[in-house]
KEMIRO-44970 format. One record per atom (N, C-alpha, C): residue in one letter; x, y, z. Coordinates in steps of 0.1 Angstrom, whole numbers, padded with zeros to 4 digits, always signed. Each point is the difference from the previous one (the first is absolute). Example, Ala and Ser with C-alpha at 12.3 -4.5 7.8 and 13.67 -1.06 7.14 Angstrom:
2
a+0132-0057+0078;a-0009+0012+0000;a+0009+0012+0000;s-0004+0011-0007;s+0009+0011+0000;s-0008+0011+0008;
//
This chain:
248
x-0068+0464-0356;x+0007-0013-0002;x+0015+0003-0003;x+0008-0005+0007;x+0014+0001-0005;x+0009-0005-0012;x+0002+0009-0006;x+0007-0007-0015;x+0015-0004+0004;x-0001-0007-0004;x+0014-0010-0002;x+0010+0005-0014;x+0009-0002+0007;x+0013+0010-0013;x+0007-0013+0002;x+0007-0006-0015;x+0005-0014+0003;x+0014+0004-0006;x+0016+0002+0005;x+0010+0009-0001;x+0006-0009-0003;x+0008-0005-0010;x+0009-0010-0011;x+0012+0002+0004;x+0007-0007+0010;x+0013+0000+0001;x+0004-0010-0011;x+0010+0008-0010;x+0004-0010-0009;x+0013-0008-0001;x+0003-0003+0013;x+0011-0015+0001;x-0005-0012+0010;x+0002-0006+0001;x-0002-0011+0014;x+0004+0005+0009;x-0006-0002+0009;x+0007+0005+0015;x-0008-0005+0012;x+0005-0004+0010;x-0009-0006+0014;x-0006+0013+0007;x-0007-0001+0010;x-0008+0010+0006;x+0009+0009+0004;x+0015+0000+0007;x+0008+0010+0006;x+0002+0004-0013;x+0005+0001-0011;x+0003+0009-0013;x-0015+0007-0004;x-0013-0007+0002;x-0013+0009-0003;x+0001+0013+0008;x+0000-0008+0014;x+0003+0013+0010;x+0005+0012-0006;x+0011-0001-0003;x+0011+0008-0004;x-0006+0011-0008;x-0004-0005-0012;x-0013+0000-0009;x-0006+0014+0002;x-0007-0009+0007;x-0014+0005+0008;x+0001+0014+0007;x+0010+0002+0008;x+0005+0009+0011;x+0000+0017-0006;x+0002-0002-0018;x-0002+0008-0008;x-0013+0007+0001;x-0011-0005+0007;x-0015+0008+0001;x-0006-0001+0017;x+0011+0011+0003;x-0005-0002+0018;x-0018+0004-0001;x+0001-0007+0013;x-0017+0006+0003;x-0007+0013-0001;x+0009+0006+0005;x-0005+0014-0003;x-0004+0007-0016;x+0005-0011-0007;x+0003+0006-0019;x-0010-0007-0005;x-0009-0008+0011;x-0008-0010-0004;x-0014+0008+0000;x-0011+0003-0007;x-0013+0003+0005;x-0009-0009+0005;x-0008+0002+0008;x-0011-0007+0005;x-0010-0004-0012;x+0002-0016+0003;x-0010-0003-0011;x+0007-0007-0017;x+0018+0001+0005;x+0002-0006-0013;x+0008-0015+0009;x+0003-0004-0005;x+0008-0014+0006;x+0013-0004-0015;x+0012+0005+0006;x+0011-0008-0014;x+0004-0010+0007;x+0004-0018-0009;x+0001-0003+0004;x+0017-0006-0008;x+0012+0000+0000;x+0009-0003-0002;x-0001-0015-0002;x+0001-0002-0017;x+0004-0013+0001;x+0010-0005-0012;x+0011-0010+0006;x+0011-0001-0008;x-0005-0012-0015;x+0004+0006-0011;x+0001-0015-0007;x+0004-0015+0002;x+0000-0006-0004;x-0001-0016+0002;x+0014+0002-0002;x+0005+0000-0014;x+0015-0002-0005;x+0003+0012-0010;x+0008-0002-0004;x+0004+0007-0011;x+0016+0007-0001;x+0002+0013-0005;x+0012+0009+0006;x+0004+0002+0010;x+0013+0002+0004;x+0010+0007+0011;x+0002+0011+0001;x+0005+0005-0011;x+0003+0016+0000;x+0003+0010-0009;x-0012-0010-0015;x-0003+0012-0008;x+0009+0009-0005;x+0017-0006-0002;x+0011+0005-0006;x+0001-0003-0015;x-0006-0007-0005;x-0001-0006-0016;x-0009-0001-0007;x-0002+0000-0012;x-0015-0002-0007;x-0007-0014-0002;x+0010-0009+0008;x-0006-0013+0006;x-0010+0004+0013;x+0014+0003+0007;x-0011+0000+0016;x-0016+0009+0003;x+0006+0016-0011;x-0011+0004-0003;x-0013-0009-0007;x+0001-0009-0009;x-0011-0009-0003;x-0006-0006+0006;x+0008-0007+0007;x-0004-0008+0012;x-0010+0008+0011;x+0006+0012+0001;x-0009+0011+0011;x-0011+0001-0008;x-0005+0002-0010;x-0012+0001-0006;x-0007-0007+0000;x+0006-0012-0003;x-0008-0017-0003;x-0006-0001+0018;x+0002+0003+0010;x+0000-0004+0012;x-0008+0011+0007;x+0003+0013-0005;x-0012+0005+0004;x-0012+0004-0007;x-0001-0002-0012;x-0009-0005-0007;x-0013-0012+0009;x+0013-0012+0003;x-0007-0010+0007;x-0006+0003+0013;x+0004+0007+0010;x-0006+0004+0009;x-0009+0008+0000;x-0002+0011-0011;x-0010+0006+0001;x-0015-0006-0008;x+0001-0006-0010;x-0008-0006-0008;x-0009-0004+0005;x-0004-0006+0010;x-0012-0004+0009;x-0007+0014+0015;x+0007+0011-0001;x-0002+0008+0013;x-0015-0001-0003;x-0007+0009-0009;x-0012-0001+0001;x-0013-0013+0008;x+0009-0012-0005;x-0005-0010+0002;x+0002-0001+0016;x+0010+0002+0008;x+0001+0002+0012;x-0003+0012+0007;x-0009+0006-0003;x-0005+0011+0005;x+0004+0011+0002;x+0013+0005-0007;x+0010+0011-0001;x-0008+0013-0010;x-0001+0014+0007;x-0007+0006-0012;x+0011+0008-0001;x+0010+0001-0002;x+0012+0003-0012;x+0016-0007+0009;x+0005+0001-0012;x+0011-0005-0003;x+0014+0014+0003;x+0010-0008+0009;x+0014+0011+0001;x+0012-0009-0003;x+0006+0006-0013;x+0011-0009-0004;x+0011+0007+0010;x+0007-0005+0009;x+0014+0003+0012;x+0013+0001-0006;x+0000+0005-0014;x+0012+0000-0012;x+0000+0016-0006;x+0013+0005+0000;x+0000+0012-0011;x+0001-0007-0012;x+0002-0011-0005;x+0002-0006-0012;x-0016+0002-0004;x-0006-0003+0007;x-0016+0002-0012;x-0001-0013-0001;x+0005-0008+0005;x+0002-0015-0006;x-0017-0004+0001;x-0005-0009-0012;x-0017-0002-0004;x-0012+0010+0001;x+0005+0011-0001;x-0012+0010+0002;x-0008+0005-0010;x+0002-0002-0013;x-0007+0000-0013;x-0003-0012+0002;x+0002-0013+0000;x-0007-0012+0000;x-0010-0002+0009;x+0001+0005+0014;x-0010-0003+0009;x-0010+0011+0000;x+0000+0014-0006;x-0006+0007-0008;x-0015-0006-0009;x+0011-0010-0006;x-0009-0005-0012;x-0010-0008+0004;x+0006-0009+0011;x-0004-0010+0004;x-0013+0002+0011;x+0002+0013+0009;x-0010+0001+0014;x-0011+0009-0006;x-0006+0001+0008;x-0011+0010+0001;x+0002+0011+0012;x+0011-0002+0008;x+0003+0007+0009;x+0013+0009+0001;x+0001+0014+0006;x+0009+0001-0001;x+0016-0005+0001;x+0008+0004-0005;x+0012-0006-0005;x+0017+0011+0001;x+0002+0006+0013;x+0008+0008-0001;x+0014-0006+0001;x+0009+0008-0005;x+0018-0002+0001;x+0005+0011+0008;x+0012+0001+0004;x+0003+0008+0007;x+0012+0008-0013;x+0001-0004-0003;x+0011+0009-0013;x-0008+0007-0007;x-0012-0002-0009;x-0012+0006-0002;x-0001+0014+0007;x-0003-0009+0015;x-0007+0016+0007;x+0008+0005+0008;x+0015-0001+0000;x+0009+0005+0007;x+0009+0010-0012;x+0002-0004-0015;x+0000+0012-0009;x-0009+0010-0004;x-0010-0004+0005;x-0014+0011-0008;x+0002+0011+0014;x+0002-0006+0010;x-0002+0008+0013;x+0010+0009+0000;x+0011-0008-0004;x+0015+0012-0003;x-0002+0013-0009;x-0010-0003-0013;x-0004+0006-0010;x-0006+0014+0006;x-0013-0007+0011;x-0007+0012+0008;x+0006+0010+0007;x+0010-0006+0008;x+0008+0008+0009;x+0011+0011-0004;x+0004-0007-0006;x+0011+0006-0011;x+0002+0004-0015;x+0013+0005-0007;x+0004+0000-0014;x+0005-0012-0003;x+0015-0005+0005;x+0006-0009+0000;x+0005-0013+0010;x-0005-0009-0001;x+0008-0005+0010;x+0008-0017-0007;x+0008-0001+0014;x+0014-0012-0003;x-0006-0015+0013;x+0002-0006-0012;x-0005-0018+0012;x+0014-0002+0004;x+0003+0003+0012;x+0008-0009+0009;x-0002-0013+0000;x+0007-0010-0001;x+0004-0014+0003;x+0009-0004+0010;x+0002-0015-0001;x+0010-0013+0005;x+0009+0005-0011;x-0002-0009-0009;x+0013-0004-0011;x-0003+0004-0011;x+0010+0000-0010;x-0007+0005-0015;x-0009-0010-0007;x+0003-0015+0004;x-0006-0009+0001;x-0017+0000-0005;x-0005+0007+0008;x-0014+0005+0000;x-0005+0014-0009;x+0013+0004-0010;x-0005+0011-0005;x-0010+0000-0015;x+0006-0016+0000;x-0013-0005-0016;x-0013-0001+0005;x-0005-0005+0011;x-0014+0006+0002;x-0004+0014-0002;x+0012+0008+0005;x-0007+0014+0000;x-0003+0004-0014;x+0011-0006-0008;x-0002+0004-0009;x-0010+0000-0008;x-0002-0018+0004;x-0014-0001-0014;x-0013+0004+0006;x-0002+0003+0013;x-0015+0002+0004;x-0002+0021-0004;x+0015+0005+0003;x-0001+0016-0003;x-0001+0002-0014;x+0007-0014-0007;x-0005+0007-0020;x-0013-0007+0003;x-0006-0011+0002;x-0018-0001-0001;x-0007+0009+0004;x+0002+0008+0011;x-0010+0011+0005;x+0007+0014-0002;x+0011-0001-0010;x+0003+0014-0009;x+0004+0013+0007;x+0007-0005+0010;x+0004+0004+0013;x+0012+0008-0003;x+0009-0002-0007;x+0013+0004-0006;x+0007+0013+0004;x-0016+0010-0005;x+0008+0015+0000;x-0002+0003+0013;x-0009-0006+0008;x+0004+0001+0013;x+0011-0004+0011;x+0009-0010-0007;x+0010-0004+0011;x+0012+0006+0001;x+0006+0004+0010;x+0013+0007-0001;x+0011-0007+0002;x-0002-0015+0008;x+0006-0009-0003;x-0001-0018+0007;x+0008-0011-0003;x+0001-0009+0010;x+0014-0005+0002;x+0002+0004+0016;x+0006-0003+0007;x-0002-0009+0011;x+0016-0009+0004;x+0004-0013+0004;x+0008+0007+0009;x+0000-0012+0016;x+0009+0001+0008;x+0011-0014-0003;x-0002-0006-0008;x+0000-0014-0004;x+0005-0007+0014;x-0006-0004+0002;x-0001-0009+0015;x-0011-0010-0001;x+0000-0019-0002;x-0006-0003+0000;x-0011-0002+0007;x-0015+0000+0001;x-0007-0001+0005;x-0006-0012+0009;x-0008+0000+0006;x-0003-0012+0014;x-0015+0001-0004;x-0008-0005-0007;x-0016-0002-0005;x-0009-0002+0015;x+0003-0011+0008;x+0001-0005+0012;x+0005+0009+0012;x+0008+0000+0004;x+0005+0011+0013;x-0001+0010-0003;x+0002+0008-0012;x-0003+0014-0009;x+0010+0005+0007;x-0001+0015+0008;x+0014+0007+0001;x+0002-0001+0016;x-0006-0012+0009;x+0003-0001+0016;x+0017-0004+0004;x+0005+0007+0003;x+0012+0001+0007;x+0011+0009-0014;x-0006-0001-0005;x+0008+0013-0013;x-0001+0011+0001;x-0006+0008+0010;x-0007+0011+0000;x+0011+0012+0001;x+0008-0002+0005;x+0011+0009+0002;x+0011+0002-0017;x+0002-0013-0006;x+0002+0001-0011;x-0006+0008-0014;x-0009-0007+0001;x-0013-0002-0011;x-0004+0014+0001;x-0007+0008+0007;x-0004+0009+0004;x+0009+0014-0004;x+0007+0002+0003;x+0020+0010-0006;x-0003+0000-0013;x-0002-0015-0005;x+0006+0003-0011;x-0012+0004-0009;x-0012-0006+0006;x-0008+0005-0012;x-0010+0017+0002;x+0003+0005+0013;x+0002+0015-0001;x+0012+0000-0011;x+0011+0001+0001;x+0012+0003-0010;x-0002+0003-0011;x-0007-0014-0008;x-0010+0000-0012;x-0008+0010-0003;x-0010+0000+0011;x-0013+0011+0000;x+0003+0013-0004;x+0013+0002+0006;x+0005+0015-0002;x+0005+0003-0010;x+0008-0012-0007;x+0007+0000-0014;x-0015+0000-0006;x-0008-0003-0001;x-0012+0003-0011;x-0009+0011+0002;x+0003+0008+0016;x-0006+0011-0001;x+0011+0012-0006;x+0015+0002-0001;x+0007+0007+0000;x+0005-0003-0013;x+0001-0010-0006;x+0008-0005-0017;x-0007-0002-0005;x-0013-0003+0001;x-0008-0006-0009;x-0011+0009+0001;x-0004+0007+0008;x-0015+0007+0002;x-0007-0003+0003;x-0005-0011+0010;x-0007-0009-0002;x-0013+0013+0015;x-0009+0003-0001;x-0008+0005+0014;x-0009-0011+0008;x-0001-0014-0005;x-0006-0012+0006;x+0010-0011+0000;x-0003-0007+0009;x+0007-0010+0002;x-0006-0012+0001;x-0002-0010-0012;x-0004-0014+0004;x+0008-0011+0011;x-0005-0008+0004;x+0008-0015+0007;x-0001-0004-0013;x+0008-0005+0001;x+0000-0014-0012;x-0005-0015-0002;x-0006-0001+0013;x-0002-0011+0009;x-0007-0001+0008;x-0012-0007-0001;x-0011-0003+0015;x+0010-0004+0012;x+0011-0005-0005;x+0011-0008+0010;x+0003+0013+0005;x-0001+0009-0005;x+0014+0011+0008;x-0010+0007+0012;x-0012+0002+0001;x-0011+0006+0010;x+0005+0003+0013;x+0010-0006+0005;x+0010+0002+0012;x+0007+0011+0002;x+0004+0006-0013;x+0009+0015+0000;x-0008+0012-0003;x-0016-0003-0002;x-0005+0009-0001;x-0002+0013+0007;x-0004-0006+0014;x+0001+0010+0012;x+0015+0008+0000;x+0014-0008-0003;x+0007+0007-0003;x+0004+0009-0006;x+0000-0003-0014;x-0004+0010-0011;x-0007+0011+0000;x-0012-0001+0003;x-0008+0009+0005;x+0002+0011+0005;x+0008-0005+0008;x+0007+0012+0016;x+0009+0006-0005;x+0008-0006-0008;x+0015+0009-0008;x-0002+0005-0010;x-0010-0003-0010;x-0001+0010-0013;x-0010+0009+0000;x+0003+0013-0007;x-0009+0011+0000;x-0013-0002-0010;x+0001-0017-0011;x-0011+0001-0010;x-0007-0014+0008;x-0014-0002-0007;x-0005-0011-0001;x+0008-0015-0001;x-0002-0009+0009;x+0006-0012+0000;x-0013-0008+0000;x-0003-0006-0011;x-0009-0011-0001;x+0001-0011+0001;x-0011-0011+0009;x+0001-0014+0005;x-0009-0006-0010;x+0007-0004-0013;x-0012-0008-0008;x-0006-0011+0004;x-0001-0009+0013;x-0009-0007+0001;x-0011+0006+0009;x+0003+0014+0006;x-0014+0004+0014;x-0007+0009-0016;x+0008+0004-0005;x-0011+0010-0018;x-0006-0014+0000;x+0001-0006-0009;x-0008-0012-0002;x-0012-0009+0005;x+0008+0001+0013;x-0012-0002+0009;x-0009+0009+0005;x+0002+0010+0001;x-0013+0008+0001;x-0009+0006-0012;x+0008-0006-0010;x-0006+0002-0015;x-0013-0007+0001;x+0007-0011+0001;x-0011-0013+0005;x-0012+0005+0009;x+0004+0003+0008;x-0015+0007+0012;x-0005+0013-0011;x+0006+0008-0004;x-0006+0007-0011;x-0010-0005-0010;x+0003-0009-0005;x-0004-0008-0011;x-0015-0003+0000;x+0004-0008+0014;x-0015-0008+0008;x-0006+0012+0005;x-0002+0010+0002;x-0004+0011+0006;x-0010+0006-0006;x+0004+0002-0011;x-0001+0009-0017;x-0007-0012-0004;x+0001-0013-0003;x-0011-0010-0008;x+0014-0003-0017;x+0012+0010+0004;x+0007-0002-0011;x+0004-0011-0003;x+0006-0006-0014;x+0004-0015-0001;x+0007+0006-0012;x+0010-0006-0007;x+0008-0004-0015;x-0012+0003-0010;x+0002+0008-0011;x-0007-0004-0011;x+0000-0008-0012;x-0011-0005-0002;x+0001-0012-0006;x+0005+0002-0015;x+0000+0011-0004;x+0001+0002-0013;x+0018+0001+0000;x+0006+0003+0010;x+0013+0002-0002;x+0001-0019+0005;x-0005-0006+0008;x+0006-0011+0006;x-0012-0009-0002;x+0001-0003-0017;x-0015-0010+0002;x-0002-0013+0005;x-0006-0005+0005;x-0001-0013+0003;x+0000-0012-0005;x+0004-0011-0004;x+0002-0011-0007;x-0018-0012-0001;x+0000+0005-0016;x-0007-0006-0002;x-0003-0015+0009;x+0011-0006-0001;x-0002-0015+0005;x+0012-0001+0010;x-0006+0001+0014;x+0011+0000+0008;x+0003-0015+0005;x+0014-0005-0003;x+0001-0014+0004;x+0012+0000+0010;x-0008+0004+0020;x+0009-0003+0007;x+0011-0010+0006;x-0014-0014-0007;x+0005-0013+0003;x+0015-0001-0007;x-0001+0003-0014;x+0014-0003-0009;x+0010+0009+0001;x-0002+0010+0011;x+0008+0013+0003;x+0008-0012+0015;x-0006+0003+0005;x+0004-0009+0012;x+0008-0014+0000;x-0006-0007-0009;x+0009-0013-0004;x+0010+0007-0009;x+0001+0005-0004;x+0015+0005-0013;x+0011+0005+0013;x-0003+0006+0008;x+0009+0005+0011;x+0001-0008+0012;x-0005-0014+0002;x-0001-0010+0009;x-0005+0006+0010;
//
């Protein structure tokens, strides 16, 4: 039977921006036998620059995932380095529940001593922050670095490539050469475009935290693995009705 992986794009976006999305797990990265299926929230954040918009990313993907089980999904892929609802939908599912920030730092951890999250803008450096003090990640980072260049959530980096790309080797190398860094995160499911790039020009590990995550996911289901409940217990009285109406 084919399991279904239900992938939480956490902004609004029409089918050409899922695409976009999507394009992040070509077929070949796919195994036989799993099916992800990209799907954007209803409403919510833009672009996750503030501790508003981040809420909003929460509240919204929270909402999208909250019923996967119920639709037949046997785990959950949040499409955010923010982590945005992944302890809540944790609490909430019985099925797995991966982030890509999660399994794109632990993976850095494996490969490496040190490594530096490349980004967009500094904009996005408070997520890193709070998800690396929760998973105590600290003495591992060598640093985070910004091209500060605002980001496209929707088109992501298509027709920037020549820009975008320069500069965030430039970075890569300022964190392999100033900073120490021997791994290199994206900062961004959005960034998956300069990977192949990357790749080709640096001598260390360049990691795509949304394809970690998603094959976490095929791991997961593979293994019979899931979240444990004692770290992420489940709510006595779950009330999705008054979760749903509070967020319209």
């Amino acid at each position: 039977m084919t399991k279904r992986i239900k992938v939480i794009i956490p902004i609004p976006m029409d089918a050409a921006g899922a695409a976009n999305r999507a394009s992040q797990l070509p077929a070949n990265l796919i195994l036989p036998g799993f099916h992800p299926e990209f799907v954007p929230v209803a409403r919510g954040a833009s672009l996750a620059d503030s501790p508003y918009d981040v809420l909003l990313m929460d509240f919204s993907v929270v909402q999208a995932g909250i019923r996967a089980e119920e639709e037949g999904y046997d785990a959950v892929c949040i499409d955010t380095v923010s982590d945005s609802g992944l302890a809540a939908l944790r609490s909430r599912l019985n099925i797995p529940v991966v982030a890509p920030g999660m399994s794109a730092f632990h993976m850095a951890c494996m490969l490496g001593k040190k490594f530096s999250v490349i980004t967009m803008w500094d904009e996005w450096f408070a997520l890193y922050e709070k998800t690396l003090t929760e998973y105590h990640l600290w003495p591992r980072v060598a640093s985070l670095r910004s091209i500060n260049t605002r980001p496209d959530l929707k088109e992501l980096l298509v027709g920037k490539e020549e820009v975008v790309f320069a500069k965030l080797e430039a970075e890569a190398r300022k964190a392999m050469e100033e900073d120490g860094a021997d791994v290199i995160v994206l900062g961004s499911t959005t960034m998956h475009q300069s990977h192949a790039y990357l790749s080709e020009r640096l001598p260390i590990p360049v990691i795509n935290p949304g394809q970690v995550a998603y094959k976490l996911c095929e791991l997961m289901l593979t293994l019979g693995l899931k979240p444990s409940r004692k770290a992420y217990p489940a709510p006595q009285n779950p009330n999705d009705a008054a979760y749903h109406a509070f967020i319209g």
